[in-house]
C-alpha positions as CSV (number, residue, x, y, z in Angstrom):
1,X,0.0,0.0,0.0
2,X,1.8,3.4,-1.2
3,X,1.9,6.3,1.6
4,X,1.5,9.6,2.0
5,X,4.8,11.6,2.2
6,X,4.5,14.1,5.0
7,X,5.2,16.8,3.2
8,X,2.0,16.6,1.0
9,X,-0.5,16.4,4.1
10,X,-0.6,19.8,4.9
11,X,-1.9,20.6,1.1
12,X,-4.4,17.0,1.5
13,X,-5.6,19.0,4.5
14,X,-6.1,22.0,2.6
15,X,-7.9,20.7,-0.3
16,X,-10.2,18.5,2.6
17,X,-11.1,22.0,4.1
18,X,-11.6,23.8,1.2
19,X,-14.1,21.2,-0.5
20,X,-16.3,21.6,2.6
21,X,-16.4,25.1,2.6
22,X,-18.5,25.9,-0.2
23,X,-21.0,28.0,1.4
24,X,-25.1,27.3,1.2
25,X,-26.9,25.5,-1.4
26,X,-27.2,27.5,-4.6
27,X,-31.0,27.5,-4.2
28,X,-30.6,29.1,-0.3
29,X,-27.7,31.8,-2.3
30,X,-30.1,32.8,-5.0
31,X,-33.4,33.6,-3.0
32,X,-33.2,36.7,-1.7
33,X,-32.6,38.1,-5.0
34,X,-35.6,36.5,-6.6
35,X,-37.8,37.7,-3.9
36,X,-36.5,40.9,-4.3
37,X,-36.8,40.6,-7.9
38,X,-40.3,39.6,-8.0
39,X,-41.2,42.2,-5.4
40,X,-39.9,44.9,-7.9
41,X,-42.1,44.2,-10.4
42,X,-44.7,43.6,-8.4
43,X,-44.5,46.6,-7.1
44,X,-44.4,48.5,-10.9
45,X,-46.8,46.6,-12.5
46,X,-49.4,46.6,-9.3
47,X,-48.6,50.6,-9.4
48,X,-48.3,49.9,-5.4
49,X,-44.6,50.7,-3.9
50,X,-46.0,49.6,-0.3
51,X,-46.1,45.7,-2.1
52,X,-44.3,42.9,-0.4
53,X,-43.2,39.4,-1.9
54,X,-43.5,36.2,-0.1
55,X,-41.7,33.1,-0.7
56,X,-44.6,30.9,-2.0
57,X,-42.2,27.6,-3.3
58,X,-38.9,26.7,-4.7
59,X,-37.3,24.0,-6.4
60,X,-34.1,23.1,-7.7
61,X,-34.9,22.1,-11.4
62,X,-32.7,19.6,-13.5
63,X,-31.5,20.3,-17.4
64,X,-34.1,18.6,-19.6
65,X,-31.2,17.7,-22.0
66,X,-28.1,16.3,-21.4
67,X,-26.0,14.7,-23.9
68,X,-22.1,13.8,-23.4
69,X,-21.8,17.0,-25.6
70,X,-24.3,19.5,-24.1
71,X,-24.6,19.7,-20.1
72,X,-27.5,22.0,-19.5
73,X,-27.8,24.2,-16.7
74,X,-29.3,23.5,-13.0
75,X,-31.3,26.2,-12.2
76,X,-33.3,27.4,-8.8
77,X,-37.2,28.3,-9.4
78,X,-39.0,30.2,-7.4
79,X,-43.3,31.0,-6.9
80,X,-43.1,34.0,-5.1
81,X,-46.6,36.1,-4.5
82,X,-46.8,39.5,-3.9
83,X,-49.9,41.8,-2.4
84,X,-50.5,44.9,-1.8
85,X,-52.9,48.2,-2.3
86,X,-55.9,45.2,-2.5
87,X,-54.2,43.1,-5.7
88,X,-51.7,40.1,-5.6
89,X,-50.2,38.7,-8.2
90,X,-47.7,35.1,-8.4
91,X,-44.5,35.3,-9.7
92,X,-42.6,32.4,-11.4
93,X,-38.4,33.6,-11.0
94,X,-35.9,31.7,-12.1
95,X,-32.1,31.7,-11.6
96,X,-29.4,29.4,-13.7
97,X,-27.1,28.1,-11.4
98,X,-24.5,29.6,-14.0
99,X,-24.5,33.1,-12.7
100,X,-26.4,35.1,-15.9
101,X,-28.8,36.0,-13.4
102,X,-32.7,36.0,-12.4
103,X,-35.6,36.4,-14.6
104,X,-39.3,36.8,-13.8
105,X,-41.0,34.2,-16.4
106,X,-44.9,35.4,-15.7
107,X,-47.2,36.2,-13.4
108,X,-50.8,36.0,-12.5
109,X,-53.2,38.6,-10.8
110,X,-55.4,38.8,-8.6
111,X,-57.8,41.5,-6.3
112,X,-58.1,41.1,-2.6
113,X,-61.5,40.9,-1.6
């Protein structure tokens, strides 16, 4: 069985450490900006600046293709609803896990009654 030289444990160590230090999930790292996101536009489009967002859901969604070629990207979705001045309206964000950054795909309204 071959061994370790001591010489190369203090940069095993280091590559140990730094493999469990990546910080939180990409889904926990990407959801205050979609709720902030989605509370922006809720805010324009509701013409209500007094509108807050709530986390509704969230899932961590898969590539639908993947070939040996192509490796599509994770990404983080979010249904995020926010109300205000009597409306609401459900927000559908979504984040690639490759940085380009968060996007609002839709929404649906609704009045408070």
């Amino acid at each position: 069985m071959p061994s370790i030289r001591p010489s190369r444990l203090p940069l095993l160590a280091a590559l140990f450490i730094t493999g469990c230090a990546s910080g939180p999930p990409f889904i926990d790292q990407m959801q205050p900006e979609a709720v902030s996101m989605a509370t922006r536009r809720g805010q324009f489009e509701m013409n209500c600046p007094a509108a807050t967002g709530e986390m509704l859901s969230r899932e961590t969604v898969q590539p639908l293709v993947q070939t040996w070629r192509f490796q599509g990207t994770v990404r983080a979705e979010y249904t995020i609803g926010v109300s205000g001045c009597g409306q609401r309206q459900t927000y559908v964000v979504i984040c690639p896990e490759n940085g380009a950054g968060c996007f609002a795909a839709g929404s649906r309204q609704g009045i408070l009654r």
